[in-house]
C-alpha positions in Angstrom: -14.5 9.9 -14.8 -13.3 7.8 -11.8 -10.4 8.4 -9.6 -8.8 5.8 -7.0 -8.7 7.3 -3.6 -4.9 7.7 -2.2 -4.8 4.6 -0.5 -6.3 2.7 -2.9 -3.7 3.9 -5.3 -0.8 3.4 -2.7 -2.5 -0.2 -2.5 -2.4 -1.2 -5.9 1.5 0.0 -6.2 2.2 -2.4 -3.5 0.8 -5.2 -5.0 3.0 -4.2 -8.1 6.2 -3.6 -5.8 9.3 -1.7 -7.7 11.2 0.6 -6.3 9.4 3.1 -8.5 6.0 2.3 -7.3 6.8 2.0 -3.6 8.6 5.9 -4.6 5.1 6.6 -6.2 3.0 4.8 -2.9 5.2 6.7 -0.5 5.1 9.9 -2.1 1.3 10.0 -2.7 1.1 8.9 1.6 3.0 11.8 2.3 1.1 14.3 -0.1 -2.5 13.1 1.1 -1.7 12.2 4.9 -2.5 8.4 4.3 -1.7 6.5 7.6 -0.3 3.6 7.9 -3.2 1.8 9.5 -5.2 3.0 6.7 -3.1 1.2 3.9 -2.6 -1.6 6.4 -7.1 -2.0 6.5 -7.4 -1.5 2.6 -4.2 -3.8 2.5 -6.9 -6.5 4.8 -9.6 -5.9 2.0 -8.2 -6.3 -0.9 -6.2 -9.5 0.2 -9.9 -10.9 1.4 -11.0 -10.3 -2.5 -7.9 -12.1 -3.9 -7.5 -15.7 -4.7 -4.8 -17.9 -3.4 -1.5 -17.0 -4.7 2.0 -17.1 -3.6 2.4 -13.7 -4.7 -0.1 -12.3 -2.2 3.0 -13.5 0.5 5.7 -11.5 -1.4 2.3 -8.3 -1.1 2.4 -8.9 2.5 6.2 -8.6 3.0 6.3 -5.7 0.7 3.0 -3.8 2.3 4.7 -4.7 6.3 8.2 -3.1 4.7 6.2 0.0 3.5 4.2 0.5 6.7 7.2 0.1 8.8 8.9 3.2 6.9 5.5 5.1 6.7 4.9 4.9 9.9 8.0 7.2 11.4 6.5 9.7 8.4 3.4 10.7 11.1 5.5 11.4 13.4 
């Protein structure tokens, strides 16, 4: 049985982006430390693995709102 690692979980509710999966992403960032340089670098990979899209620019608005807010979280 495979598991996703936090931030790879946190990734894959941004690229979803409702209000209950950034909830889900922000709760799980909290619970396991995830930083947010760390979902920022598996943010970088995944979007180097994707093909074109304009959604990936809606990803990258929604992943700079979450980092923004995480980021106060570490302090």
């Amino acid at each position: 049985m495979a598991l996703l690692a936090p931030v790879d979980f946190i990734v894959s509710k941004l690229r979803r982006g409702t209000e209950e999966d950034l909830s889900d992403a922000a709760w799980i960032a909290e619970r396991f430390h995830v930083t947010a340089s760390q979902v920022r670098a598996a943010a970088e990979a995944a979007l180097s693995a994707s093909f074109e899209d304009t959604a990936l620019f809606l990803f990258e608005r929604t992943l700079d709102r979450f980092c923004l807010a995480l980021e106060p979280m570490a302090s």
